[in-house]
mmCIF file of the N, C-alpha and C atoms, coordinates in Angstrom:
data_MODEL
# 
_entry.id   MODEL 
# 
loop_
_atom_site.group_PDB 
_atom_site.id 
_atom_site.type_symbol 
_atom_site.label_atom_id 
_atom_site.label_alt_id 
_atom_site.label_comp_id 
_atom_site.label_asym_id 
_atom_site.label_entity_id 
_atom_site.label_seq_id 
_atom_site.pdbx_PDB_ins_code 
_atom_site.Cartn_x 
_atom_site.Cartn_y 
_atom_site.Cartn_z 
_atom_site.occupancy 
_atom_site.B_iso_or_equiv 
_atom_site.pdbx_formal_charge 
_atom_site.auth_seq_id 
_atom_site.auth_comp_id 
_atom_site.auth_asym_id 
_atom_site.auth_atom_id 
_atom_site.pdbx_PDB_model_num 
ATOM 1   N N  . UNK A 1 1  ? 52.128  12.325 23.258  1.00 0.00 ? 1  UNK A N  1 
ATOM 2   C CA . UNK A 1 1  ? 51.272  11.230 22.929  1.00 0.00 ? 1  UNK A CA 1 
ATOM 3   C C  . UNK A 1 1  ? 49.833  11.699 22.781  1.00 0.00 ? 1  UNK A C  1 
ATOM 4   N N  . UNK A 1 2  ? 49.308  11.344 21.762  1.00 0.00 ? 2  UNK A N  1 
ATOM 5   C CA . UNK A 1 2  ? 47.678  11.611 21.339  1.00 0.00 ? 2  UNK A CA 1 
ATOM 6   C C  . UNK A 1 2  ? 46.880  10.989 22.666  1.00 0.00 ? 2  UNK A C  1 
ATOM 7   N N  . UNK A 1 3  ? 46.340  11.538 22.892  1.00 0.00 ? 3  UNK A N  1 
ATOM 8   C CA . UNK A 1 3  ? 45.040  10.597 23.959  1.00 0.00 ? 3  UNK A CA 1 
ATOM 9   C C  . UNK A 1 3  ? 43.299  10.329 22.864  1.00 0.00 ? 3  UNK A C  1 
ATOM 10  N N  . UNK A 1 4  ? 43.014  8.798  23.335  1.00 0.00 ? 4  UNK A N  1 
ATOM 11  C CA . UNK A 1 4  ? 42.505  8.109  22.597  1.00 0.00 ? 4  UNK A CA 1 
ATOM 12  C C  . UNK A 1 4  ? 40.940  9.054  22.490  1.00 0.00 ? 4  UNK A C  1 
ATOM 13  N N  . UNK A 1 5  ? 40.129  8.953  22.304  1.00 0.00 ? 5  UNK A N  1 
ATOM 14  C CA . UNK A 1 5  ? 38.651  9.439  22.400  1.00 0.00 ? 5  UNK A CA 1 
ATOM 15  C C  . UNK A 1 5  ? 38.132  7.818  22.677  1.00 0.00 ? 5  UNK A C  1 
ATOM 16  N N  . UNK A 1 6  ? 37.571  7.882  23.598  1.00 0.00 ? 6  UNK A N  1 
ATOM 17  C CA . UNK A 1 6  ? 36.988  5.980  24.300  1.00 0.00 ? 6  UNK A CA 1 
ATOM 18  C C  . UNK A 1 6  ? 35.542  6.682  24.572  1.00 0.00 ? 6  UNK A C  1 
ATOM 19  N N  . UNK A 1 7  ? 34.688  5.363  23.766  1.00 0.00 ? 7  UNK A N  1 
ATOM 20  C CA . UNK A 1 7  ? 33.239  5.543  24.073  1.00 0.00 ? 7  UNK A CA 1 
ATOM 21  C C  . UNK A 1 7  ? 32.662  4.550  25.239  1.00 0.00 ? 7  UNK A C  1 
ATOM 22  N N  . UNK A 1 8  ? 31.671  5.105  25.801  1.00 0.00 ? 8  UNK A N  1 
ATOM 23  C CA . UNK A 1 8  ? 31.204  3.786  26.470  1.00 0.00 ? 8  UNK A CA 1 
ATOM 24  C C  . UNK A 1 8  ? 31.039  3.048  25.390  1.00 0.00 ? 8  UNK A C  1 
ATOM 25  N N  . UNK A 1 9  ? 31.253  1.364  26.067  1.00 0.00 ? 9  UNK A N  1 
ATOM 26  C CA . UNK A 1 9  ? 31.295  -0.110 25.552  1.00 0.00 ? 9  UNK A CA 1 
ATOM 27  C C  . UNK A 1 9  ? 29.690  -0.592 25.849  1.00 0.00 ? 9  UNK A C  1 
ATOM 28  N N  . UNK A 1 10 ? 29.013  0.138  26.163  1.00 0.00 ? 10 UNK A N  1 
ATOM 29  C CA . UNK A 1 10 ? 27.221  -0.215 26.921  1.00 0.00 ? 10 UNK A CA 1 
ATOM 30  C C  . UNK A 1 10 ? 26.794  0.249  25.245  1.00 0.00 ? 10 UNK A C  1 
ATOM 31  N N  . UNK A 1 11 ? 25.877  -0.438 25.472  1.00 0.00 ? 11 UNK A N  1 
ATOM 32  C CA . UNK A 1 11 ? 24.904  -0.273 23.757  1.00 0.00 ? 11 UNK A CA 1 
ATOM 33  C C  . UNK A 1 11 ? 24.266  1.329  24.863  1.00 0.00 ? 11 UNK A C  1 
ATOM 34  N N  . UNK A 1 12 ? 23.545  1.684  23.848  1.00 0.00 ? 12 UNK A N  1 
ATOM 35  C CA . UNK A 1 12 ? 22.736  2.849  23.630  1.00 0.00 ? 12 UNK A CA 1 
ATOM 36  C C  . UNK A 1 12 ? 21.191  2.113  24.536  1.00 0.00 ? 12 UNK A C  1 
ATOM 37  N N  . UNK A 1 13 ? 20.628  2.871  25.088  1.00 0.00 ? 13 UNK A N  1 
ATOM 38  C CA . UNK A 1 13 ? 19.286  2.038  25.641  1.00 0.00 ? 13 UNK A CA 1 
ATOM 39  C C  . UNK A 1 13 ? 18.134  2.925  24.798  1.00 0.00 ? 13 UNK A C  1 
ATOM 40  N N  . UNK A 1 14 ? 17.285  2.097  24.383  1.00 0.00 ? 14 UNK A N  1 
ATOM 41  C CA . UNK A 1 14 ? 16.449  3.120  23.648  1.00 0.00 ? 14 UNK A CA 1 
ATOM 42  C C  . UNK A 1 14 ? 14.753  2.762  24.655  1.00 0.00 ? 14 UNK A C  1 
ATOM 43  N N  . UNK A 1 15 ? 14.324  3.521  24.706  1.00 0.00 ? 15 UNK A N  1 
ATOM 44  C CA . UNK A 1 15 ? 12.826  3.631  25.177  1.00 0.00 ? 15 UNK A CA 1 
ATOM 45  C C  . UNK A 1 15 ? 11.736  2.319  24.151  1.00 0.00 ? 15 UNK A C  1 
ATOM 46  N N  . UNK A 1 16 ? 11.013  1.494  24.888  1.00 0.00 ? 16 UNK A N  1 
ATOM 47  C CA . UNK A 1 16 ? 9.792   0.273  24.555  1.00 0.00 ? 16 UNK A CA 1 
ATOM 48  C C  . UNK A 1 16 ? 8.825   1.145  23.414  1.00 0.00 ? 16 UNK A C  1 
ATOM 49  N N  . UNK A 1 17 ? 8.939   0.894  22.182  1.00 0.00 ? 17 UNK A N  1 
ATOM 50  C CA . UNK A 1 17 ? 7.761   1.366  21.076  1.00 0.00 ? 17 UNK A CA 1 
ATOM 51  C C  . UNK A 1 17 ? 6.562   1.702  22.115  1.00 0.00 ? 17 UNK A C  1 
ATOM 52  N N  . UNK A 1 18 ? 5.804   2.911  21.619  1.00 0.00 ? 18 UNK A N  1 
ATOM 53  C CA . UNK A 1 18 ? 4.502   2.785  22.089  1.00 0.00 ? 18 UNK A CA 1 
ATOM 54  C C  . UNK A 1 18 ? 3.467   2.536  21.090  1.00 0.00 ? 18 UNK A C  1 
ATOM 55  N N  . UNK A 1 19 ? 2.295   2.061  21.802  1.00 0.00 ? 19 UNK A N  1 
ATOM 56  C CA . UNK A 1 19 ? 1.241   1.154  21.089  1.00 0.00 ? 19 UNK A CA 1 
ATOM 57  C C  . UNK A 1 19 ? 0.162   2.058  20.662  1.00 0.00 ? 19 UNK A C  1 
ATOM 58  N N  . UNK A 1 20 ? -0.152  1.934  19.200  1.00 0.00 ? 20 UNK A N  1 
ATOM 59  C CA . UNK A 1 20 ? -0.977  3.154  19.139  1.00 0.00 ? 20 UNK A CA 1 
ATOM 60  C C  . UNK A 1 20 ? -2.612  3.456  19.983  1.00 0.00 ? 20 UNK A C  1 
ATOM 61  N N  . UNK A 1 21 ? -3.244  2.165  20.174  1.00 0.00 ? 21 UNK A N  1 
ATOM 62  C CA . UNK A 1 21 ? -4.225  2.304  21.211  1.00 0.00 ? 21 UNK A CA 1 
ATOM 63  C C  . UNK A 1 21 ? -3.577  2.081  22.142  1.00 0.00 ? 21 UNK A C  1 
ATOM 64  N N  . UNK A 1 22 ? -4.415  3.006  23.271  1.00 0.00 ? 22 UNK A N  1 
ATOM 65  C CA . UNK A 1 22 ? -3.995  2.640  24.773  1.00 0.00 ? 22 UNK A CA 1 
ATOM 66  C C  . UNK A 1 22 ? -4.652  1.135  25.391  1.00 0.00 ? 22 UNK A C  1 
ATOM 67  N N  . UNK A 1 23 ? -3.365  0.793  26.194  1.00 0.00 ? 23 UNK A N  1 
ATOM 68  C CA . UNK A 1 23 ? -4.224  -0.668 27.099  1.00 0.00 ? 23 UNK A CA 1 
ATOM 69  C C  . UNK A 1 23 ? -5.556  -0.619 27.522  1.00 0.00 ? 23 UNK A C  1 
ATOM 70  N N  . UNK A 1 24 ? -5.926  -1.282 27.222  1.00 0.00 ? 24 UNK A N  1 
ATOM 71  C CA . UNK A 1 24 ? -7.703  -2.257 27.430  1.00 0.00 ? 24 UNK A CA 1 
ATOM 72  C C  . UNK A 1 24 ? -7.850  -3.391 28.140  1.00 0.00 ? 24 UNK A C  1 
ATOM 73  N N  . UNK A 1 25 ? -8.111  -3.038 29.268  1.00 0.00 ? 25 UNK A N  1 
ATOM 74  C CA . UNK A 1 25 ? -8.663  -4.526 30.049  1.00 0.00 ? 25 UNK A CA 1 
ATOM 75  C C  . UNK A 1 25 ? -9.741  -5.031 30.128  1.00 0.00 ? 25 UNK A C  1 
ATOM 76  N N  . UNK A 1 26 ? -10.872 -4.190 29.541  1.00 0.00 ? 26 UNK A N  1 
ATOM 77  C CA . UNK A 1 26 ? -12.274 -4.693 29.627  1.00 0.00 ? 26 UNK A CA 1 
ATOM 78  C C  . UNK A 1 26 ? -12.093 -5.389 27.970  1.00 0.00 ? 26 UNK A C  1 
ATOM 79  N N  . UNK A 1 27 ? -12.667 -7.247 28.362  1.00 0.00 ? 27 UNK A N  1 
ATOM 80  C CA . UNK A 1 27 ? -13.161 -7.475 26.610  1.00 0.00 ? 27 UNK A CA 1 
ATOM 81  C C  . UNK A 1 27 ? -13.853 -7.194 26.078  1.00 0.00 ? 27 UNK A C  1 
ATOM 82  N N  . UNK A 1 28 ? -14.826 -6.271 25.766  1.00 0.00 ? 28 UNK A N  1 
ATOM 83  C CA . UNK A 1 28 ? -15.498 -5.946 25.647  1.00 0.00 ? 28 UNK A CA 1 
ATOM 84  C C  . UNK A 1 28 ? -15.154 -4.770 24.606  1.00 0.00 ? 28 UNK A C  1 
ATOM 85  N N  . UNK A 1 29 ? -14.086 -3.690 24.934  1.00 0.00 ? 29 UNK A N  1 
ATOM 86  C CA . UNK A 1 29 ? -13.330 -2.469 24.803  1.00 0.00 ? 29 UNK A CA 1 
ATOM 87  C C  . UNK A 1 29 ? -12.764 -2.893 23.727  1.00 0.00 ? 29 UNK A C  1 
ATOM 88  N N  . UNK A 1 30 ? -12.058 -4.198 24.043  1.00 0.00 ? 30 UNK A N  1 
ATOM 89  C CA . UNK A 1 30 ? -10.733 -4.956 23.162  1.00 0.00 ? 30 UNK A CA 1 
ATOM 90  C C  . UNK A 1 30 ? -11.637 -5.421 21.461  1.00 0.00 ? 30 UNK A C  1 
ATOM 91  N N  . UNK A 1 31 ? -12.552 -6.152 21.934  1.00 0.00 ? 31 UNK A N  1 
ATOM 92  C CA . UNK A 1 31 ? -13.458 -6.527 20.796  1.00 0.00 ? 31 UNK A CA 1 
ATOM 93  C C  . UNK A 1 31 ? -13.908 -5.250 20.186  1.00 0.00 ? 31 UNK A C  1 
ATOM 94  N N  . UNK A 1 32 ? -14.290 -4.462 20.778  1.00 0.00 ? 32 UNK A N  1 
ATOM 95  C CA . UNK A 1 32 ? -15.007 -3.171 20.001  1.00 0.00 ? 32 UNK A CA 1 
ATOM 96  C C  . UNK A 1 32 ? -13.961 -2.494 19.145  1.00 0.00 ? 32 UNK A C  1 
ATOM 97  N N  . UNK A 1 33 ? -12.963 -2.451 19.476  1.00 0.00 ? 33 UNK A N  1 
ATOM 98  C CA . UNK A 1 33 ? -11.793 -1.921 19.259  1.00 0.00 ? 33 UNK A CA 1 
ATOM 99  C C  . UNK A 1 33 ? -11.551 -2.677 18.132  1.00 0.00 ? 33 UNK A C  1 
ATOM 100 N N  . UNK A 1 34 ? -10.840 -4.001 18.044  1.00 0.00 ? 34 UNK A N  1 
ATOM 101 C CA . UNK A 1 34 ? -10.842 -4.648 16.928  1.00 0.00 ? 34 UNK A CA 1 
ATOM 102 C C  . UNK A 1 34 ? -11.477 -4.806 15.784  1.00 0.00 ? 34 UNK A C  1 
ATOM 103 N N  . UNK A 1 35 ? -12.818 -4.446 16.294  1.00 0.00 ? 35 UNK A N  1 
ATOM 104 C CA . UNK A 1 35 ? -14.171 -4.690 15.035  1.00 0.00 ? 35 UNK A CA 1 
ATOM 105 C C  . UNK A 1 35 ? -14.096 -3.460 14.624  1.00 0.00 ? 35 UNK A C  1 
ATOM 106 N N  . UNK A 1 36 ? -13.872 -2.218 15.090  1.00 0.00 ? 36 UNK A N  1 
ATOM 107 C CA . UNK A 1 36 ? -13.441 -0.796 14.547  1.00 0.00 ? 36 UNK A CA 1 
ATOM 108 C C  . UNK A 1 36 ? -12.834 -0.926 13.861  1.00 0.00 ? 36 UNK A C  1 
ATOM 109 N N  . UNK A 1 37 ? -11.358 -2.138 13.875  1.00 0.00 ? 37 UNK A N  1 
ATOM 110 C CA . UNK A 1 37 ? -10.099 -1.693 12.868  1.00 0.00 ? 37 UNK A CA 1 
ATOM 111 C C  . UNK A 1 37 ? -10.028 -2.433 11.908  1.00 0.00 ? 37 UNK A C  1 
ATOM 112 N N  . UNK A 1 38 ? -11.337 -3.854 11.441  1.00 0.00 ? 38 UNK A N  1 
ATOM 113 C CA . UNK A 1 38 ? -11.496 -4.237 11.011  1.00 0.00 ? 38 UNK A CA 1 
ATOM 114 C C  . UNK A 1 38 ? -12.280 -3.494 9.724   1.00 0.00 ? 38 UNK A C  1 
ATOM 115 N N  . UNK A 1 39 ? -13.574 -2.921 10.511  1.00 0.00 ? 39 UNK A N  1 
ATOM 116 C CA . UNK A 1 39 ? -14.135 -2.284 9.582   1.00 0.00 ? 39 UNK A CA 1 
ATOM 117 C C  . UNK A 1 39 ? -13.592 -1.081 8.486   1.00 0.00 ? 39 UNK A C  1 
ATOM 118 N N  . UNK A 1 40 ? -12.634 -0.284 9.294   1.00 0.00 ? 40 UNK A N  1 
ATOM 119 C CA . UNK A 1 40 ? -11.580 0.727  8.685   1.00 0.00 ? 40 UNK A CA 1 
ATOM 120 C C  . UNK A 1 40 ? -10.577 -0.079 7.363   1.00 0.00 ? 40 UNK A C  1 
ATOM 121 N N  . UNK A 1 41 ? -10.180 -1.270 7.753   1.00 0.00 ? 41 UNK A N  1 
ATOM 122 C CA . UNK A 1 41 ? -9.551  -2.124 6.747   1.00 0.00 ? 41 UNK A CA 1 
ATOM 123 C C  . UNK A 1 41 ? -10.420 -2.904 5.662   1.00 0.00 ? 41 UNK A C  1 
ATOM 124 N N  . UNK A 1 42 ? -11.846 -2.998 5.730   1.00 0.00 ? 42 UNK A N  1 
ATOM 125 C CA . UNK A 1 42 ? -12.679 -3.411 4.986   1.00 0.00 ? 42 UNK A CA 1 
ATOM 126 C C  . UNK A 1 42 ? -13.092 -2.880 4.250   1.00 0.00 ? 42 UNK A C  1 
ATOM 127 N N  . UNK A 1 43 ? -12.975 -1.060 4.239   1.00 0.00 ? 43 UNK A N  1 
ATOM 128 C CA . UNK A 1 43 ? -13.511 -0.045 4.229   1.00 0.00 ? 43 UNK A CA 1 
ATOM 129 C C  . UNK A 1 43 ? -12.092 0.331  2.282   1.00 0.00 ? 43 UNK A C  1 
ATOM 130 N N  . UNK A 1 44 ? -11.326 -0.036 3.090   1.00 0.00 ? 44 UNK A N  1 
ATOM 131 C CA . UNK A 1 44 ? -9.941  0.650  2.956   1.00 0.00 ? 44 UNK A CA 1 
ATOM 132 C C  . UNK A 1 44 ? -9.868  -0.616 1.748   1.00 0.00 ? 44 UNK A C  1 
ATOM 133 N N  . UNK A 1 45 ? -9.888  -1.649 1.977   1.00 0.00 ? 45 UNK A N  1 
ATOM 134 C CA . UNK A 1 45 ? -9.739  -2.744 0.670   1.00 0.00 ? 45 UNK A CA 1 
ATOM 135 C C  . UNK A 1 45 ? -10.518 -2.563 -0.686  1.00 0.00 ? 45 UNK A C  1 
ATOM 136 N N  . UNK A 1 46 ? -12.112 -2.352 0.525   1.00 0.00 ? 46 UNK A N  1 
ATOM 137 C CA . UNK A 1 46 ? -13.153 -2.041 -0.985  1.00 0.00 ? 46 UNK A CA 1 
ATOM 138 C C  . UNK A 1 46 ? -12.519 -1.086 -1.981  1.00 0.00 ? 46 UNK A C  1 
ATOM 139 N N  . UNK A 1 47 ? -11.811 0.035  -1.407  1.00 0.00 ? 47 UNK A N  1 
ATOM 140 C CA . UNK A 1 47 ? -11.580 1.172  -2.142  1.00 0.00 ? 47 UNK A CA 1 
ATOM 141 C C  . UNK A 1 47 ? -10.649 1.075  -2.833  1.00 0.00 ? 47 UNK A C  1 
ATOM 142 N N  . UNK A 1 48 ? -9.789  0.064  -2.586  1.00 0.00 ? 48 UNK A N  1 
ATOM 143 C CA . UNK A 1 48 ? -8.936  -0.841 -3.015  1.00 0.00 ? 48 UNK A CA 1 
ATOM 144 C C  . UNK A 1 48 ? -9.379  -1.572 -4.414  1.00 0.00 ? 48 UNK A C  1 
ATOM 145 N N  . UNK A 1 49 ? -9.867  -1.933 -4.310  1.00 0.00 ? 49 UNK A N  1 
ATOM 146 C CA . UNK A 1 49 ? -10.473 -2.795 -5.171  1.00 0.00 ? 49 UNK A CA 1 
ATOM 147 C C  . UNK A 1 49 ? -11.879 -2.233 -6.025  1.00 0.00 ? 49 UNK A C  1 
ATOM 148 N N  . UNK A 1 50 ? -12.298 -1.388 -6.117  1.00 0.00 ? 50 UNK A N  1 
ATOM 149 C CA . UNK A 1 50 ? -12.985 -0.367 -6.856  1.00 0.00 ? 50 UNK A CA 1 
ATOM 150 C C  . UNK A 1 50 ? -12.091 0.259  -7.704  1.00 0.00 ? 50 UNK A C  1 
ATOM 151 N N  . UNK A 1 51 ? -11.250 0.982  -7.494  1.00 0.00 ? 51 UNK A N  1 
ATOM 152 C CA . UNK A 1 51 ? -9.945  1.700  -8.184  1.00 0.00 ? 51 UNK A CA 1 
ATOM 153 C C  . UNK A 1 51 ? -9.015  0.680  -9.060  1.00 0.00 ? 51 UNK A C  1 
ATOM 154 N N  . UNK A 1 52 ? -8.983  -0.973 -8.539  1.00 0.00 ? 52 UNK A N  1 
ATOM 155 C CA . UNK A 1 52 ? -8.375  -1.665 -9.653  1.00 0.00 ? 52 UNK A CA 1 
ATOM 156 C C  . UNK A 1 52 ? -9.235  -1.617 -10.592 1.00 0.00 ? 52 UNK A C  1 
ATOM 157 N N  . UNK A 1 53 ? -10.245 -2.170 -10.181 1.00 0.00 ? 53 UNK A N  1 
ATOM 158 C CA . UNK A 1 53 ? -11.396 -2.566 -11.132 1.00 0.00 ? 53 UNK A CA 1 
ATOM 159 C C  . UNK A 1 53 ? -11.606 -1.322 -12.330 1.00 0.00 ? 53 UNK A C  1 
ATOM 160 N N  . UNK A 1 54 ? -11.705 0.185  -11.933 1.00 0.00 ? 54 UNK A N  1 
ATOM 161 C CA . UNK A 1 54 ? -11.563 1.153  -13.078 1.00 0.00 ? 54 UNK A CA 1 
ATOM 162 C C  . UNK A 1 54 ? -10.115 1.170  -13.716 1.00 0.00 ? 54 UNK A C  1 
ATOM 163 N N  . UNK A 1 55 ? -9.086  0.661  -12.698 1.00 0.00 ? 55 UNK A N  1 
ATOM 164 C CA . UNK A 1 55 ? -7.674  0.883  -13.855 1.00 0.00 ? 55 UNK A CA 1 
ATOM 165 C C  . UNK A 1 55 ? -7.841  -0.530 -15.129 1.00 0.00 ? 55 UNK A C  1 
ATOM 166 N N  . UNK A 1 56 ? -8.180  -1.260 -14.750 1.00 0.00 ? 56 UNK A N  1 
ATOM 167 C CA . UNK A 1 56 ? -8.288  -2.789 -14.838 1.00 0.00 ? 56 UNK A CA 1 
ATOM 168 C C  . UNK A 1 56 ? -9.504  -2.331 -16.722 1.00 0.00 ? 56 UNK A C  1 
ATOM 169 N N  . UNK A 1 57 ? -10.528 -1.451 -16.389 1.00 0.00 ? 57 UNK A N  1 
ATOM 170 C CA . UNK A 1 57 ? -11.058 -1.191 -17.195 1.00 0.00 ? 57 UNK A CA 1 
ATOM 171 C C  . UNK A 1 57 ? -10.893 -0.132 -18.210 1.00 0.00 ? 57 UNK A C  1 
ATOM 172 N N  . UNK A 1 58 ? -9.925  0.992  -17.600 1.00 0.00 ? 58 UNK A N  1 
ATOM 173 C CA . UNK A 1 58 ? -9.042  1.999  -18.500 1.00 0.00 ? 58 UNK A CA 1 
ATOM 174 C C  . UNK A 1 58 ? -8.211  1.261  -19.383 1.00 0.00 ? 58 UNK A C  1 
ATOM 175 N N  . UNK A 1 59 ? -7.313  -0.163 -18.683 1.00 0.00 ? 59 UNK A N  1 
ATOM 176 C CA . UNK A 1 59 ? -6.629  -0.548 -19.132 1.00 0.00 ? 59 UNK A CA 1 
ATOM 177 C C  . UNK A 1 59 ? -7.394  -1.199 -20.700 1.00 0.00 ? 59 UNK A C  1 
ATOM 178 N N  . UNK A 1 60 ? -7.958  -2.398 -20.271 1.00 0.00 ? 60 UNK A N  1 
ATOM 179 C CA . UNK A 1 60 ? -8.898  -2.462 -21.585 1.00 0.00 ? 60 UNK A CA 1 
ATOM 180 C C  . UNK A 1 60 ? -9.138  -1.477 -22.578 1.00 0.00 ? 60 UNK A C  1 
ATOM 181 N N  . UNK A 1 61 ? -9.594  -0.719 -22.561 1.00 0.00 ? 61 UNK A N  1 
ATOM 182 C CA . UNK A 1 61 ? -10.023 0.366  -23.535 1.00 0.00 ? 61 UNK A CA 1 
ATOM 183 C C  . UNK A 1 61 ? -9.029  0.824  -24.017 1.00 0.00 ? 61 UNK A C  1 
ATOM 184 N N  . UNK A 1 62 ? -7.750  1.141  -23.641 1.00 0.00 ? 62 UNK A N  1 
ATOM 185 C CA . UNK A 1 62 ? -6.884  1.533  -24.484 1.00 0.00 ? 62 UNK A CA 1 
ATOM 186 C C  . UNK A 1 62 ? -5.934  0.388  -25.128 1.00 0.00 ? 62 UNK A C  1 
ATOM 187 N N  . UNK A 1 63 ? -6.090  -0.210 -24.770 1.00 0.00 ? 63 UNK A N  1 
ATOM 188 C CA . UNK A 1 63 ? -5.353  -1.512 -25.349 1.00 0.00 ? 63 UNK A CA 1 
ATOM 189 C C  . UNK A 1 63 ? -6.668  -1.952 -26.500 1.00 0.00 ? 63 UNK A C  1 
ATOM 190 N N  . UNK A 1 64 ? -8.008  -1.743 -26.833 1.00 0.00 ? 64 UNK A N  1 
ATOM 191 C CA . UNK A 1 64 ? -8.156  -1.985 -27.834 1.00 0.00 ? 64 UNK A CA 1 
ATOM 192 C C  . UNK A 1 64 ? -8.240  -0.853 -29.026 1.00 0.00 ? 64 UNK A C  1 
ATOM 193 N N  . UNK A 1 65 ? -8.022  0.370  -28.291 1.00 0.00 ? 65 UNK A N  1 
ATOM 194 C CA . UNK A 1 65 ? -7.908  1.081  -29.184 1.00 0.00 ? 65 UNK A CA 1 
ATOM 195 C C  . UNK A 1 65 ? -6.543  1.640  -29.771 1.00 0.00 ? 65 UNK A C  1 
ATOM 196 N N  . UNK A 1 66 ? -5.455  0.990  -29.217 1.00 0.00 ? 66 UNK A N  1 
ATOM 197 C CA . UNK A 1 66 ? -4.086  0.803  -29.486 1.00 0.00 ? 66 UNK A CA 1 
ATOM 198 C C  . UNK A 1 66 ? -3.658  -0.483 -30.452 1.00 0.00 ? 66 UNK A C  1 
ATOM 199 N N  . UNK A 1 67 ? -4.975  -1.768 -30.128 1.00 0.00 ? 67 UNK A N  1 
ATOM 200 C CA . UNK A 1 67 ? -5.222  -2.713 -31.675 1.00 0.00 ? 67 UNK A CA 1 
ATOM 201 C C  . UNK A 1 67 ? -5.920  -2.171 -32.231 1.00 0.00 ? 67 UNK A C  1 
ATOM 202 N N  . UNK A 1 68 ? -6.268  -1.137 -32.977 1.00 0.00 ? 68 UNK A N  1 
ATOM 203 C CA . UNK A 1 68 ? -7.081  -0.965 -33.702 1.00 0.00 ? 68 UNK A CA 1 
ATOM 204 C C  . UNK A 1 68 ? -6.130  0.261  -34.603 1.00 0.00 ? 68 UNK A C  1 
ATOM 205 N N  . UNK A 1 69 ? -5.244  0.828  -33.651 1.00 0.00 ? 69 UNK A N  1 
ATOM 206 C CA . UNK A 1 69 ? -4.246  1.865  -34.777 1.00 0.00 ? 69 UNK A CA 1 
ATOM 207 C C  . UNK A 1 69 ? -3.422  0.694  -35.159 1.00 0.00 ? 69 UNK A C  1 
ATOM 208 N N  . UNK A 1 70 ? -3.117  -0.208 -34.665 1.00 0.00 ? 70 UNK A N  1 
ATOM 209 C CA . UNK A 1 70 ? -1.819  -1.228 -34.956 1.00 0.00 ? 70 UNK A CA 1 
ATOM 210 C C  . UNK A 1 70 ? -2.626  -1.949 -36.056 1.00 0.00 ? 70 UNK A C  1 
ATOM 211 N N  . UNK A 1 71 ? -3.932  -2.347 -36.248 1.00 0.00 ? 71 UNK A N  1 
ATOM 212 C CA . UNK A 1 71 ? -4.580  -2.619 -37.879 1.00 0.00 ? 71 UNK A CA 1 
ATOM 213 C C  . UNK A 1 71 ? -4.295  -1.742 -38.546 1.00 0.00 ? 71 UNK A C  1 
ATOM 214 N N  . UNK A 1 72 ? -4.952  -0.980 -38.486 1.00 0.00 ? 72 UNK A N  1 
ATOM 215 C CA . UNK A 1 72 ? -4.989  0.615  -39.640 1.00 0.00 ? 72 UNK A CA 1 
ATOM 216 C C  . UNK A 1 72 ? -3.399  0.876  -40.289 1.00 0.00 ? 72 UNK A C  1 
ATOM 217 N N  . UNK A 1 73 ? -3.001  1.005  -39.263 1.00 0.00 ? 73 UNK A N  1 
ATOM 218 C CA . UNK A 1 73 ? -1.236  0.931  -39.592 1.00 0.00 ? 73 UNK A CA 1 
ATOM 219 C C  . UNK A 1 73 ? -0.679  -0.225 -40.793 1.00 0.00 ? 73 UNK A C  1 
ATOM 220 N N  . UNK A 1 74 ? -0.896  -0.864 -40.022 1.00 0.00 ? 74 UNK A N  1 
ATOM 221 C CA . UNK A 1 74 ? -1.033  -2.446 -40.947 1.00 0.00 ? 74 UNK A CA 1 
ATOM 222 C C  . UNK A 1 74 ? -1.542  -2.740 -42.344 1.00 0.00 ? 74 UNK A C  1 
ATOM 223 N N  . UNK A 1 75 ? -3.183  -2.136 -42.563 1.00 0.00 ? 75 UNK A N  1 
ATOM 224 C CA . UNK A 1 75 ? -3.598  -1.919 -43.669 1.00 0.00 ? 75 UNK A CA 1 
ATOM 225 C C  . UNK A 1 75 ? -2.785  -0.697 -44.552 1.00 0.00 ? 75 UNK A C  1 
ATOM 226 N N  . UNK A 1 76 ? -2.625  0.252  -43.961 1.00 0.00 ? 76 UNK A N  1 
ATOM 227 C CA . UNK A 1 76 ? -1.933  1.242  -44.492 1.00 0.00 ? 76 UNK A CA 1 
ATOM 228 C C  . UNK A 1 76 ? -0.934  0.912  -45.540 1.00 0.00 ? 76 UNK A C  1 
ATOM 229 N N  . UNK A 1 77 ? 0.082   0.232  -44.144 1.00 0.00 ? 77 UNK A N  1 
ATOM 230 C CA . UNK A 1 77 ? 1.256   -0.439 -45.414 1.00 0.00 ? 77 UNK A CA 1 
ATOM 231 C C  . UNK A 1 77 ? 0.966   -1.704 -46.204 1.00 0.00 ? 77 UNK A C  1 
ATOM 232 N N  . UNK A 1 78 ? 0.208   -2.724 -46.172 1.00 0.00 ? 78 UNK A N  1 
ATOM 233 C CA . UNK A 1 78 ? -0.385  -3.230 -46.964 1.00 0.00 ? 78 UNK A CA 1 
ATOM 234 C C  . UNK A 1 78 ? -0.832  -2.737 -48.730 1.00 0.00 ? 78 UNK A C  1 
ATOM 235 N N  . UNK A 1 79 ? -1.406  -1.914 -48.176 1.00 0.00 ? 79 UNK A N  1 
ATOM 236 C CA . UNK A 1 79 ? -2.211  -1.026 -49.493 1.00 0.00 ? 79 UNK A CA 1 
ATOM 237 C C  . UNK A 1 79 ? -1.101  -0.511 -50.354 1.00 0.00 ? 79 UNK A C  1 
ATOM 238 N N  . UNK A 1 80 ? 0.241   -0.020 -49.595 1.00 0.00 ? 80 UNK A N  1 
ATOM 239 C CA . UNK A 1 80 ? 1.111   0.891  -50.664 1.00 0.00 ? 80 UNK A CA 1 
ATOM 240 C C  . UNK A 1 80 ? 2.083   -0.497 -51.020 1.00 0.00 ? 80 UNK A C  1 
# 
């Protein structure tokens, strides 16, 4: 007779995520802290939003100079 392979029936226990700042009990710490990660994300949007604003304006420019072969083209076969 084969003998079975039996696992424990207990889930797996895994270790509590850790938090990337360490605990803060002074408010003071907590606020400073926050207004740090605020500013890093304010920081981080602008740059965000500078970089649309040049794709946003690449985009333009080639889209009118992509209507402007799609005339020419146009006249082209027109003419013959």
């Amino acid at each position: 007779m084969k003998e079975k392979n039996q696992t424990s029936s207990k889930p797996a226990q895994t270790a509590p995520a850790k938090t990337a700042t360490p605990a803060v009990s002074n408010p003071s710490e907590k606020l400073a802290n926050l207004l740090r990660k605020e500013g890093m994300l304010a920081a981080r949007a602008k740059k965000a939003q500078d970089e649309l604003r040049m794709i946003r304006k690449d985009i333009q420019t080639l889209w009118e100079v992509r209507n402007e072969q799609a005339a020419d083209l146009l006249d082209e076969i027109l003419e013959d």
